[in-house]
C-alpha positions, -999 to 999 in steps of 0.1 A, spaced: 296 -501 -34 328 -497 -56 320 -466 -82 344 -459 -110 369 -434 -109 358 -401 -126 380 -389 -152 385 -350 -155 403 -349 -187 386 -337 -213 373 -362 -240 395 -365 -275 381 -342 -303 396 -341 -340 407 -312 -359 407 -309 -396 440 -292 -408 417 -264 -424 408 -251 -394 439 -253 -378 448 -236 -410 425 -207 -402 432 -206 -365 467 -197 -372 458 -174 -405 436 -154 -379 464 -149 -356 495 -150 -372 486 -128 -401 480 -95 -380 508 -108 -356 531 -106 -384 518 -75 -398 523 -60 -364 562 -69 -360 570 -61 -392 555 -27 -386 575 -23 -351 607 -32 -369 603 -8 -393 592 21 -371 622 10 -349 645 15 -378 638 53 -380 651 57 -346 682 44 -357 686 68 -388 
């Protein structure tokens, strides 16, 4: 008996470009918040 291969890869899903949107708002937003507050805490060492 000759069974088809099974496929591990995951099947295809869309994204709308909202929540890709949002994805990387939730992330990036305190990311950048966070540098920008390391750079400036770094900059009073150098005072």
């Amino acid at each position: 008996m000759n069974q088809p291969p099974v496929s591990s890869a995951a099947p295809e899903t869309t994204t709308s470009g909202g929540a890709v949107f949002i994805a990387w708002a939730f992330v990036g937003i305190p990311l950048l918040w966070g540098v920008s507050q390391t750079f400036i805490k770094a900059l009073d060492l150098f005072k």
